[in-house]
C-alpha beads as a LAMMPS data file, in Angstrom:
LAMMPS data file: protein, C-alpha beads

301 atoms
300 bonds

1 atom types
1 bond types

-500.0 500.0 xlo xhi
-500.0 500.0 ylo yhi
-500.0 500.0 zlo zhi

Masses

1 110.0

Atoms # bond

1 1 1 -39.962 328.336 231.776
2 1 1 -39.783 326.057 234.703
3 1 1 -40.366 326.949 238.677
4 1 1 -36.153 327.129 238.343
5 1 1 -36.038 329.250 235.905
6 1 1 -38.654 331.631 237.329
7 1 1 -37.664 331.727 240.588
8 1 1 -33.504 332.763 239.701
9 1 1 -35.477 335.750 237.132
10 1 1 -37.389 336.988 240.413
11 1 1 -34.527 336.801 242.540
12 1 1 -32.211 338.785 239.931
13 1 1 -34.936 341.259 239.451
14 1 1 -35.839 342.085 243.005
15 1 1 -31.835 342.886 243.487
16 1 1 -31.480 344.946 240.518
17 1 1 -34.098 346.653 242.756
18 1 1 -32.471 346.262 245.597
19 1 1 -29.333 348.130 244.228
20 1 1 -31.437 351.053 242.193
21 1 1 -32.862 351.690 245.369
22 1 1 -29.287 351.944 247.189
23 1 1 -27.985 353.980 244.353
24 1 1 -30.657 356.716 245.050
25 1 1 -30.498 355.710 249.218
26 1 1 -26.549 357.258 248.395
27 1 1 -27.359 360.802 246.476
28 1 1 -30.059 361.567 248.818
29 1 1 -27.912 360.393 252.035
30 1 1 -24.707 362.593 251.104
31 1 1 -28.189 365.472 250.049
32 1 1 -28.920 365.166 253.608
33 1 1 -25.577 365.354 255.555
34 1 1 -24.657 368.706 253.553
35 1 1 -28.066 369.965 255.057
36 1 1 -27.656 369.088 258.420
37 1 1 -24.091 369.913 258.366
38 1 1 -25.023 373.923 257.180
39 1 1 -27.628 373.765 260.334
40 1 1 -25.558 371.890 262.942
41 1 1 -23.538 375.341 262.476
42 1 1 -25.933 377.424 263.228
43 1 1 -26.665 375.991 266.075
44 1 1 -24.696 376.276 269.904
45 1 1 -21.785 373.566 270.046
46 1 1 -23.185 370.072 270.865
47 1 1 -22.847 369.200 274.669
48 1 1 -22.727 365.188 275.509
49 1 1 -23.633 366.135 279.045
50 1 1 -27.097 367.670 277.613
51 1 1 -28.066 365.391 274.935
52 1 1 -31.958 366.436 274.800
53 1 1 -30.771 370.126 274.677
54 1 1 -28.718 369.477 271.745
55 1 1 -31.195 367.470 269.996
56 1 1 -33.586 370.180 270.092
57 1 1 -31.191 372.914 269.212
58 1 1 -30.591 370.467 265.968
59 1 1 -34.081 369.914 265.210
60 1 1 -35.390 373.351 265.618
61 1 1 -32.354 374.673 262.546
62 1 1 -34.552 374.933 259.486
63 1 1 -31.513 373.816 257.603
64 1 1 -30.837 370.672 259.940
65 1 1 -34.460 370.046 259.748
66 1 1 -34.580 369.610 256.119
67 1 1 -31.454 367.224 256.116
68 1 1 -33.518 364.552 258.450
69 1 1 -36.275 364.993 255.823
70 1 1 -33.705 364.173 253.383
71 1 1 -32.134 361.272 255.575
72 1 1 -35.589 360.051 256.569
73 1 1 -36.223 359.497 253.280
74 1 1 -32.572 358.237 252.354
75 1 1 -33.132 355.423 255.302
76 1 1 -36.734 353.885 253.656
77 1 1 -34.910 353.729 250.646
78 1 1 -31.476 351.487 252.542
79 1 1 -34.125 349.578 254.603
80 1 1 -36.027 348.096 251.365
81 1 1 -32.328 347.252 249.678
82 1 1 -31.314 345.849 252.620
83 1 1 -34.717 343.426 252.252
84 1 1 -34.259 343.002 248.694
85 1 1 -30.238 342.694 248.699
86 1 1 -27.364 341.153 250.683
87 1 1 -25.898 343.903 253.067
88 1 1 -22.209 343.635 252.098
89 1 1 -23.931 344.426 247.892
90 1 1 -25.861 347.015 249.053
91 1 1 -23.061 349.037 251.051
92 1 1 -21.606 348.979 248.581
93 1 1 -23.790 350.607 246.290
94 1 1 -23.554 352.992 248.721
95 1 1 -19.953 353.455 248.279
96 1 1 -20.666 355.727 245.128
97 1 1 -21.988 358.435 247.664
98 1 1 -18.384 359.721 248.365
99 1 1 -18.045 360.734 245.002
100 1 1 -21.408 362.549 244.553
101 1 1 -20.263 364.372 248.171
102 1 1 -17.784 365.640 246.733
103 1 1 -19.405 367.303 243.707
104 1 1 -22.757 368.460 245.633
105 1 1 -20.406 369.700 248.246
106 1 1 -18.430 371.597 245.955
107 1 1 -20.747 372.602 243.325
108 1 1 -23.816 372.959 244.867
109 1 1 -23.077 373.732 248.756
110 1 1 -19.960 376.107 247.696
111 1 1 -17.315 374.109 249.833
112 1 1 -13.663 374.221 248.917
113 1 1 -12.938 370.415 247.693
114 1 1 -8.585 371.045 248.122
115 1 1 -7.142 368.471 245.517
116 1 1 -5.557 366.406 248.266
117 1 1 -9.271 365.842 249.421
118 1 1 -10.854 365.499 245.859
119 1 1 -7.912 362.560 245.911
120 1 1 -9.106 360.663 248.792
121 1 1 -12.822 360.448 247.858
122 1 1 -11.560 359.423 244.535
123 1 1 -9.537 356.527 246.410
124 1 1 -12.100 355.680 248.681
125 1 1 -14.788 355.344 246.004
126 1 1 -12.153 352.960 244.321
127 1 1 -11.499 351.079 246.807
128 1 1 -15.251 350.354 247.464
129 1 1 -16.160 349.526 244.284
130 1 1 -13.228 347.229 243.483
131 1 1 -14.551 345.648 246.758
132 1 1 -17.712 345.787 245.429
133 1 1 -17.305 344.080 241.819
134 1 1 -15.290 341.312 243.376
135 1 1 -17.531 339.984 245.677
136 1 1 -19.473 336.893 244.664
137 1 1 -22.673 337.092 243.136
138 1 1 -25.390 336.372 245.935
139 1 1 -27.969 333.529 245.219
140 1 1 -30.282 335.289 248.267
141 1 1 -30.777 338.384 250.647
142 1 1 -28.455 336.442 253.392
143 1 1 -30.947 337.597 256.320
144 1 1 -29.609 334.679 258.385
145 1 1 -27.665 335.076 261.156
146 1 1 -26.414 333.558 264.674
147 1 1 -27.577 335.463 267.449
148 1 1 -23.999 335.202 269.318
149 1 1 -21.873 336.348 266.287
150 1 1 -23.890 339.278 266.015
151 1 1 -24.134 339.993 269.483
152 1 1 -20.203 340.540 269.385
153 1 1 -20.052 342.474 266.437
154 1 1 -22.376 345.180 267.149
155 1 1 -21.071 345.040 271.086
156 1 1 -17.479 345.211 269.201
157 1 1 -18.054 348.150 266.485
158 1 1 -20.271 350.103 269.241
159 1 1 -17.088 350.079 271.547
160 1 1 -15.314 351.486 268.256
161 1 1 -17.791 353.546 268.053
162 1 1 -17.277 355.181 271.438
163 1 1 -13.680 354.860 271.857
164 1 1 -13.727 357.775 268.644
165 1 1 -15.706 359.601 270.022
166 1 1 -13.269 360.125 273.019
167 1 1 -9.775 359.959 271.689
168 1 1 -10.823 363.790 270.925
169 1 1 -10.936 364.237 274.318
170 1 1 -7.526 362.360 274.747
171 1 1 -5.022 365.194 272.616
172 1 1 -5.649 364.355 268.944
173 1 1 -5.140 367.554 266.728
174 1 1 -8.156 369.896 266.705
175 1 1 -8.112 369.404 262.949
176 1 1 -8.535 365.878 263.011
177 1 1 -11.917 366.071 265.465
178 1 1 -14.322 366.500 263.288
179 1 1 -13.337 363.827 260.925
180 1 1 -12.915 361.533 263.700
181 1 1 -16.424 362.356 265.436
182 1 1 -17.282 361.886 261.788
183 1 1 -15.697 358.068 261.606
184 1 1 -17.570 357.529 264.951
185 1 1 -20.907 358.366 263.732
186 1 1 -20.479 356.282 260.625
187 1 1 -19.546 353.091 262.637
188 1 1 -22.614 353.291 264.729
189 1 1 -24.636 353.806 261.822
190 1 1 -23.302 350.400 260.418
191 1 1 -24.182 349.237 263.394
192 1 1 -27.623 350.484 263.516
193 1 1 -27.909 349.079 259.692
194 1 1 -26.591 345.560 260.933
195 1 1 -29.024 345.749 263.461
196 1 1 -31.982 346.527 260.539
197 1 1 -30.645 343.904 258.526
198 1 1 -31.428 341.652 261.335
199 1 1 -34.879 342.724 262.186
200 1 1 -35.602 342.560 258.366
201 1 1 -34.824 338.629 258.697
202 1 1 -37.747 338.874 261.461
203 1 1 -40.309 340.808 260.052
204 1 1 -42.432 338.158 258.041
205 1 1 -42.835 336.968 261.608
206 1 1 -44.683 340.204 262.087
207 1 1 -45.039 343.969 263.917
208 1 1 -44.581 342.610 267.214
209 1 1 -41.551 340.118 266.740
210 1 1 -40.039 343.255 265.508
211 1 1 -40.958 345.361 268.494
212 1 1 -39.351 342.529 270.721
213 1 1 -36.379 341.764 268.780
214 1 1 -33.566 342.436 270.481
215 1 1 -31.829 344.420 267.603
216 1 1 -34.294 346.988 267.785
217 1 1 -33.352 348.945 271.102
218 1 1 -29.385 348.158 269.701
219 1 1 -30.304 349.407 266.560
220 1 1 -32.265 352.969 268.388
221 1 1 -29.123 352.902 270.714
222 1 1 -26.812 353.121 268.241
223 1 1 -28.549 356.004 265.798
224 1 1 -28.989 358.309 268.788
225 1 1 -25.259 357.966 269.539
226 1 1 -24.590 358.513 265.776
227 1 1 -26.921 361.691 265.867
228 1 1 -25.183 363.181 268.103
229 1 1 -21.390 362.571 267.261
230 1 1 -22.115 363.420 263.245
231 1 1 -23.675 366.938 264.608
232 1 1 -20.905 367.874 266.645
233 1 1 -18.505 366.651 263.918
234 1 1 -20.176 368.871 261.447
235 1 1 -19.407 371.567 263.695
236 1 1 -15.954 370.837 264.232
237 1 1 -14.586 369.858 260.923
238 1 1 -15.056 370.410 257.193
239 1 1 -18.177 369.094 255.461
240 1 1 -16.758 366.856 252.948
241 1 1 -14.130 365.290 255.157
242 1 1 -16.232 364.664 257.733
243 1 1 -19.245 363.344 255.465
244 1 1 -16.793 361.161 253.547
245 1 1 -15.098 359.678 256.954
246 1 1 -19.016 359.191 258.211
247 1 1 -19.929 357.797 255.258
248 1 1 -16.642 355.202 254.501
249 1 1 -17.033 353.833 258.505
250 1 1 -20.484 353.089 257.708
251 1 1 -19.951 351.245 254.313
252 1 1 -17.228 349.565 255.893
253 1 1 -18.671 348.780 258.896
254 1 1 -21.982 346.929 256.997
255 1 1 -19.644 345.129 254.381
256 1 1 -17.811 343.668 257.674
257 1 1 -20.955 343.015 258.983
258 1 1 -22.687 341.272 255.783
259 1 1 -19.258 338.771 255.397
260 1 1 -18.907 337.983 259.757
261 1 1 -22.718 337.907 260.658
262 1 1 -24.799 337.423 257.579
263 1 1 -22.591 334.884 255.839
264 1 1 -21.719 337.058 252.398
265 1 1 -19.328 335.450 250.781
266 1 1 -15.697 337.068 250.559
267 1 1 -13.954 335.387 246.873
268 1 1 -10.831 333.231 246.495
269 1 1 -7.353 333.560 245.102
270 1 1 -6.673 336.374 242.971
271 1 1 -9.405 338.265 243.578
272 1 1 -9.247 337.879 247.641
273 1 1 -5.707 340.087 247.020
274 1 1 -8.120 342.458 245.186
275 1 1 -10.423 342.835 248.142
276 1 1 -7.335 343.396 250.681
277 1 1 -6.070 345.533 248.203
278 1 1 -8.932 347.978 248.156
279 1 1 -9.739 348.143 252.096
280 1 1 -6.253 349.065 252.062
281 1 1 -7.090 351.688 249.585
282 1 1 -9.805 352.695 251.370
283 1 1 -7.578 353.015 254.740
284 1 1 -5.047 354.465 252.724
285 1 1 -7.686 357.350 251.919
286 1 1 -9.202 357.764 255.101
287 1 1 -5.758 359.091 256.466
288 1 1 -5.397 361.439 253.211
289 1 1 -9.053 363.016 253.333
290 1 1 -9.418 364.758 256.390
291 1 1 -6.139 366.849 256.223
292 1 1 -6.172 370.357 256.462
293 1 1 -7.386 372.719 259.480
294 1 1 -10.582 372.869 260.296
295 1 1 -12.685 376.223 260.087
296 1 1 -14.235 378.379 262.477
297 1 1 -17.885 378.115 263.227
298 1 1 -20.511 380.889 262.377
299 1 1 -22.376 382.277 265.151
300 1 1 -24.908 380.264 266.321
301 1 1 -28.360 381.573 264.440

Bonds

1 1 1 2
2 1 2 3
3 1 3 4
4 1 4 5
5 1 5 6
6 1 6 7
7 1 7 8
8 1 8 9
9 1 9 10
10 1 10 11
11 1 11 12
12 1 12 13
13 1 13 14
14 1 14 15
15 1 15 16
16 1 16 17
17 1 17 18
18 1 18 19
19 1 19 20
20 1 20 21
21 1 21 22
22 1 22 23
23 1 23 24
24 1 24 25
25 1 25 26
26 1 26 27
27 1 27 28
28 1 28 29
29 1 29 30
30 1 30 31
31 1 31 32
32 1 32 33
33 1 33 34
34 1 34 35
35 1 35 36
36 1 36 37
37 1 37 38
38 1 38 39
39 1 39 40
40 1 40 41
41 1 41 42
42 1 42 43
43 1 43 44
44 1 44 45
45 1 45 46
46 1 46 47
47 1 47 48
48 1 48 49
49 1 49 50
50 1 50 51
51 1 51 52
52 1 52 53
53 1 53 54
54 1 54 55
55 1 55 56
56 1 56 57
57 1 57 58
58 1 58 59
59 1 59 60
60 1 60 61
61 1 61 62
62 1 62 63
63 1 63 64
64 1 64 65
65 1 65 66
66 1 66 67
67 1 67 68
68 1 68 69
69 1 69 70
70 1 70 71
71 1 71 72
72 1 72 73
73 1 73 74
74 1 74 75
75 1 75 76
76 1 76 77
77 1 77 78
78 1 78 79
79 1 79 80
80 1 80 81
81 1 81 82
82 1 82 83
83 1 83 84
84 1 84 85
85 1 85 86
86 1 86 87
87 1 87 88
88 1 88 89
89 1 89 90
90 1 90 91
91 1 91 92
92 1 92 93
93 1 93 94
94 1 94 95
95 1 95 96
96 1 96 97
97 1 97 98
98 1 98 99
99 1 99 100
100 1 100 101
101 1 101 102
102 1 102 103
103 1 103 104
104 1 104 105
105 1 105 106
106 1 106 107
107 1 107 108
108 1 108 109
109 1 109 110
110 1 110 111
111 1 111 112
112 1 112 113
113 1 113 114
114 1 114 115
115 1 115 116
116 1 116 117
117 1 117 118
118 1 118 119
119 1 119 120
120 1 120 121
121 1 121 122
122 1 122 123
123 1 123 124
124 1 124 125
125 1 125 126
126 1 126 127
127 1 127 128
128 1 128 129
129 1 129 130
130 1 130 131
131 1 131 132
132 1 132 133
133 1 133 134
134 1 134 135
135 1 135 136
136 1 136 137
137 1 137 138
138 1 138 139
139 1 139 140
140 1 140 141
141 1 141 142
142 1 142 143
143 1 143 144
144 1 144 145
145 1 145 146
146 1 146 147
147 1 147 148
148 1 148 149
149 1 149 150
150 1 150 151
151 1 151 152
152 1 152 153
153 1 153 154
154 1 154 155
155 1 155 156
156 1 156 157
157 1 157 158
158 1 158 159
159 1 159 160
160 1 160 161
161 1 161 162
162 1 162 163
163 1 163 164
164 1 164 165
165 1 165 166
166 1 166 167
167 1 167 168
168 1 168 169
169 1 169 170
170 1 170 171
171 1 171 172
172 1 172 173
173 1 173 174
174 1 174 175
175 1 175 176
176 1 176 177
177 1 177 178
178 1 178 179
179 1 179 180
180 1 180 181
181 1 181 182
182 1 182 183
183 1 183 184
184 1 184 185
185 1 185 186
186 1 186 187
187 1 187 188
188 1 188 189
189 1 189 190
190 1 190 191
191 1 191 192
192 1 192 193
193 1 193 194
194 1 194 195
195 1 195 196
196 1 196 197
197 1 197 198
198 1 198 199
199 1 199 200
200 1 200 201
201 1 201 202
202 1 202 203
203 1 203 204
204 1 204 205
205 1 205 206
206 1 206 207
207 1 207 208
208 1 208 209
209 1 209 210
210 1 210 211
211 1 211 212
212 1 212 213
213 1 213 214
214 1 214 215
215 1 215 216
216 1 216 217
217 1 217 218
218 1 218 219
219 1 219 220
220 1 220 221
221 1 221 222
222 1 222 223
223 1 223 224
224 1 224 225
225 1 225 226
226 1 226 227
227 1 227 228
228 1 228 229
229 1 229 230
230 1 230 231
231 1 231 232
232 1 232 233
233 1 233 234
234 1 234 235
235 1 235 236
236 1 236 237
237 1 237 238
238 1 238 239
239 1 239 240
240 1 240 241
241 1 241 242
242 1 242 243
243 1 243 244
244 1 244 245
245 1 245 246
246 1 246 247
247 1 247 248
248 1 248 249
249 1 249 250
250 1 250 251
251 1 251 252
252 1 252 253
253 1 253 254
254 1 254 255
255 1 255 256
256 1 256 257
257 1 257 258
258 1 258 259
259 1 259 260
260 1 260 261
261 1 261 262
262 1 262 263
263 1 263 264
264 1 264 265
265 1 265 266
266 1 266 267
267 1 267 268
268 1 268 269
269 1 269 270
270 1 270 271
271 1 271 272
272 1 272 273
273 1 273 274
274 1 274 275
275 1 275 276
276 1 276 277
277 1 277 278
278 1 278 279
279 1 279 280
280 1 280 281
281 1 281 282
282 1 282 283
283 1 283 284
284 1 284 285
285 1 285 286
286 1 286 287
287 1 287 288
288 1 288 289
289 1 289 290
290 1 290 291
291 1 291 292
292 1 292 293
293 1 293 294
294 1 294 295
295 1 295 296
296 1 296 297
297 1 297 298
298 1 298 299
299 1 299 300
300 1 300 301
């Protein structure tokens, strides 16, 4: 076998790792928001004015505490695929979460799936993975970038970011908040995972041109934000339409991401029509999932 030959097997090989590891990163992600979203209800409403109060009151729930275990663990496993994988491949991987939501929520957690929600996880996992199988295969892990492209994406999504976290604020329905709180926290975890997709480009440089890259204090930035508007969505909306709206910004936000900043490649003819197809699937289901009317906390325990 030539140097060819051996370097296309290692290549293949370390993304079939890449995506094993994404396809675990998923179950143990959608694991971890069910925990935290049973303990951000147990816990007094979240208070933007008093973030460090919050984030104590979140930390100290036993049950909130176990789902940043569970997350911690969920986010090793999406920072090695995103070093092994393209980011666009590897979100979505991650796509297949909604689906296992869905049947830990209902199954294991006890939460009423209503069949008009059960059918927009269904068509958001479509539309995800149609994207998925018809992007191009990827030769490499696409960890280059130019700085000013991805300086305006993440300052782009991260004003998406915030503008949903207000238009609460601005007379949407009270049983739309959570879902959008929940859409808000996704985006600025894609943009936190753009940002780690970056700094994984940087890291055979070594600890310290990591610590002085840039995309690390974006990357920070953008998770605390995210913390905070996925907690108070948990407490203001049902778990599975707010997990599946957190989760669907994110995957959409990192596929967007991968094709603008990181160069993955979108496909041609026919199969383009696919891919507008299913983010208008995915769209489509984002406006179907989150119906219904909220529920009223528990008393804060």
């Amino acid at each position: 076998m030539n140097d060819g030959a051996v370097a296309a097997t290692m290549s293949a090989m370390l993304l079939n790792i890449g995506l094993a590891l994404a396809l675990v990163c998923a179950a143990l992600t959608q694991l971890g928001f069910l925990f935290k979203h049973r303990g951000a209800n147990r816990v007094p409403l979240i208070e933007w004015q008093r973030p460090l109060r919050s984030a104590r009151a979140l930390v100290t729930s036993r049950w909130f505490a176990v789902g940043m275990l569970v997350g911690f663990g969920a986010w090793a496993l999406h920072v090695a695929a995103l070093a092994l994988a393209p980011l666009s491949v590897v979100q979505a991987v991650l796509s297949t979460g909604v689906v296992m939501l869905a049947v830990l929520g209902n199954r294991v957690f006890g939460h009423r799936v209503p069949r008009r929600q059960w059918a927009g996880v269904a068509m958001t996992a479509g539309g995800l993975l149609l994207l998925m199988v018809t992007l191009p295969t990827a030769g490499d892990t696409h960890t280059a970038f130019a700085a000013s492209g991805l300086l305006a994406f993440e300052g782009a999504m991260l004003g998406m970011g915030a503008l949903l976290i207000v238009v609460p604020r601005l007379g949407a329905p009270a049983h739309h908040h959570g879902a959008l709180l929940g859409a808000a926290a996704g985006t600025l975890f894609g943009v936190s995972d753009v940002a780690l997709k970056a700094l994984t480009g940087v890291a055979a440089d070594g600890v310290l041109s990591i610590v002085l890259s840039p995309w690390l204090p974006v990357a920070i930035v953008a998770s605390v934000l995210a913390f905070l508007a996925s907690a108070r969505g948990f407490q203001e909306g049902e778990a599975v339409p707010v997990i599946a709206c957190t989760s669907t910004a994110a995957n959409v936000t990192c596929i967007l991401g991968g094709v603008l900043v990181f160069g993955d490649a979108l496909a041609g003819g026919l199969l383009l029509g696919a891919q507008v197809a299913a983010f208008g699937l995915v769209a489509a289901a984002a406006l179907l999932t989150p119906a219904g009317h909220g529920h009223a906390r528990p008393a804060a325990a």
